[in-house]
Backbone as CSV, one residue per row, in Angstrom:
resi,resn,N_x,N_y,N_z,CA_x,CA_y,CA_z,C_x,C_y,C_z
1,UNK,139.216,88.207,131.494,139.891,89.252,132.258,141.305,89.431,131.713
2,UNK,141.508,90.894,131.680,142.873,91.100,130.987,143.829,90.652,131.958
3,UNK,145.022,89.929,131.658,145.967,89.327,132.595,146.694,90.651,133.357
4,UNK,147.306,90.782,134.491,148.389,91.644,134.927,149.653,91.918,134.151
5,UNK,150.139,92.742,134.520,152.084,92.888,133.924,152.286,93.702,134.443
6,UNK,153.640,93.566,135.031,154.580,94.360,135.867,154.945,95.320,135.187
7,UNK,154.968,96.895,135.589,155.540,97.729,134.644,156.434,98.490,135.650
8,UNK,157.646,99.718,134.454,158.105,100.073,135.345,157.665,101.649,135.474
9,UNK,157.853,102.597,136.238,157.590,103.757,136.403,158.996,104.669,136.314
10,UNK,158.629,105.908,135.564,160.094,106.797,135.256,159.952,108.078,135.333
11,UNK,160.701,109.050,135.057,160.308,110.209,134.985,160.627,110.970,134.007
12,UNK,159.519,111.785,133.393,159.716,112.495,132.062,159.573,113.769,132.453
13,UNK,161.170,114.679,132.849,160.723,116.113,133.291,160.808,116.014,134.861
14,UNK,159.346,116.425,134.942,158.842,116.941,136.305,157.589,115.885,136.575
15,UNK,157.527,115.118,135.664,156.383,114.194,135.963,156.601,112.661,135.787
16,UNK,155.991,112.099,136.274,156.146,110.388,136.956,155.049,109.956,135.327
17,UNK,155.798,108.749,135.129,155.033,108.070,133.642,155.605,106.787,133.951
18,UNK,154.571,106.389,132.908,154.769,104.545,132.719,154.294,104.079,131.008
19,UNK,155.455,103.405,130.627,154.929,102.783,129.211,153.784,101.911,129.339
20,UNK,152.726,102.113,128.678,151.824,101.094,128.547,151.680,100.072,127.378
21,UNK,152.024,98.633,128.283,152.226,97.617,127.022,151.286,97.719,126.322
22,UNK,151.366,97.207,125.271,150.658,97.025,123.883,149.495,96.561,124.152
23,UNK,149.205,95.236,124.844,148.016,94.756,125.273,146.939,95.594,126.025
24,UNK,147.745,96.639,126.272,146.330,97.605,127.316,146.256,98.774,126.891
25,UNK,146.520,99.475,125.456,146.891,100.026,124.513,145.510,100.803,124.689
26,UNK,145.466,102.108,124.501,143.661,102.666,124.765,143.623,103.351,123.325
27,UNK,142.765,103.077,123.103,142.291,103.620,121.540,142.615,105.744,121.487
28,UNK,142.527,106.015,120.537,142.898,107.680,120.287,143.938,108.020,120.734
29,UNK,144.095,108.988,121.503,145.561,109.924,121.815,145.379,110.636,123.341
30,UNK,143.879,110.807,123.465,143.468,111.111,125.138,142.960,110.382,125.765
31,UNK,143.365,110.635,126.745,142.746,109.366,128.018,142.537,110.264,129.399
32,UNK,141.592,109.802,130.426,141.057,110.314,131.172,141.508,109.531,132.565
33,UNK,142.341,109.833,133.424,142.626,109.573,134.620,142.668,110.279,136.381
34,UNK,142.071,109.130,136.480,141.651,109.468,138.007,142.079,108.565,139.311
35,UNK,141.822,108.952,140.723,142.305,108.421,141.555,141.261,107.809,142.010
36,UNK,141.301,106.506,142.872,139.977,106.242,143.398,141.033,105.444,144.381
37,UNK,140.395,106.061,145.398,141.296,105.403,146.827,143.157,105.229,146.285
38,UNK,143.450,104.083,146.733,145.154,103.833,146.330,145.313,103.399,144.609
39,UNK,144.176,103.578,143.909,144.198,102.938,142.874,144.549,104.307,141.644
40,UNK,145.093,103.895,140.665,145.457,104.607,139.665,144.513,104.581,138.295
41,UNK,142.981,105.018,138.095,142.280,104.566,136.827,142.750,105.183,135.480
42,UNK,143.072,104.651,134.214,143.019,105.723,133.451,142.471,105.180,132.558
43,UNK,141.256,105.547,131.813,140.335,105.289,130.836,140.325,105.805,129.301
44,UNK,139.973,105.214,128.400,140.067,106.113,127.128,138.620,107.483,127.492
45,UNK,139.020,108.014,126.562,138.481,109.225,126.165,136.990,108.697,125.692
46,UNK,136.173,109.349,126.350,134.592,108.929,125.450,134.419,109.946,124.080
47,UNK,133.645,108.913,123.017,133.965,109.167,121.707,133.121,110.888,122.022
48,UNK,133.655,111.677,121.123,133.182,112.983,120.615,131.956,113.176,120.393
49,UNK,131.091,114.060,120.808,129.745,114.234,120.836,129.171,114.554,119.388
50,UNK,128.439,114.009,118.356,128.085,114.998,117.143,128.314,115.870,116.813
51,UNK,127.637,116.937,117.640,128.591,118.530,117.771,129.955,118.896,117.417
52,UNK,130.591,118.040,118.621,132.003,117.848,118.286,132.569,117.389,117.138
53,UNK,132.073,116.135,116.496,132.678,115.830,114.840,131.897,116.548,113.896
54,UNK,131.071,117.245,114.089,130.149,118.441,112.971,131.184,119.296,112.795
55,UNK,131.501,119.968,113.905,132.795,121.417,113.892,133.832,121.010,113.080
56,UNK,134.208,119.600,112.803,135.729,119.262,112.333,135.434,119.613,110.445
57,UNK,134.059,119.349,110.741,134.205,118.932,109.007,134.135,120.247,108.169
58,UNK,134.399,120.071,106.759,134.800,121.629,106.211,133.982,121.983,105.396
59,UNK,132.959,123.453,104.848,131.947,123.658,104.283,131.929,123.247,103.208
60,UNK,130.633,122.991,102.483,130.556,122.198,101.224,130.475,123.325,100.152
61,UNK,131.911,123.139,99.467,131.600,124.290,98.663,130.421,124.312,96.974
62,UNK,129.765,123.069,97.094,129.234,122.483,95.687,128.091,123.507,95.565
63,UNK,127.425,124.066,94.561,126.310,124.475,94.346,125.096,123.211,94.136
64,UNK,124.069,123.992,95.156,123.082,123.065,95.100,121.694,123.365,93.836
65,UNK,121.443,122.442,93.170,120.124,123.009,92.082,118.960,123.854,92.961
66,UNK,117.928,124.066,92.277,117.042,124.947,93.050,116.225,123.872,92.830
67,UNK,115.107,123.771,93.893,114.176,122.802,93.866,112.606,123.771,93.681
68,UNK,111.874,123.206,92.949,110.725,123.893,92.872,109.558,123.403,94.007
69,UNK,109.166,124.539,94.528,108.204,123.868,95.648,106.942,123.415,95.170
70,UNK,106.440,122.251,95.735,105.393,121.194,95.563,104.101,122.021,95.763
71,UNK,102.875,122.141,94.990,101.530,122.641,96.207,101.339,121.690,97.302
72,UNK,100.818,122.038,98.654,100.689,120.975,99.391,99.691,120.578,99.229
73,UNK,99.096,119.067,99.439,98.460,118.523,99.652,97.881,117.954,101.082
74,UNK,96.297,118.261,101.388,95.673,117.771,102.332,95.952,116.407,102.834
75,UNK,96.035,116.593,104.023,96.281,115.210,104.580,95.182,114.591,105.481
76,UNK,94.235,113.101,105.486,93.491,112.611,106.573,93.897,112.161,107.546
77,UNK,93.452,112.794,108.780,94.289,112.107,109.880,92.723,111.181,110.420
């Protein structure tokens, strides 16, 4: 179990923040927070759906050879 630590709370602007020590550090850059009763959750971000890292990547500009098609062959099932 991750140990406790006292932190402090400040204000940036118009909004209430808190540094998060190093030890509880959440992976990426978004995080997902919610209330549950008096409690404060904030979770990392669930990883990106396929979809989502498909869109990032950039078209392949290589030319592909031409492939000659096979006759098919019968199959026994």
């Amino acid at each position: 179990m991750t140990p406790e630590r006292h932190v402090k709370l400040f204000k940036n602007g118009r909004n209430q923040a808190v540094r998060i020590p190093r030890e509880f550090e959440l992976p990426g850059e978004d995080a997902i927070m919610r209330r549950e009763g008096g409690r404060l959750i904030i979770e990392p971000m669930p990883p990106k759906s396929l979809l989502d890292v498909l869109a990032t990547l950039k078209p392949i500009e290589d030319e592909f050879p031409t492939i000659d098609e096979l006759p098919l062959e019968p199959v026994a099932f």
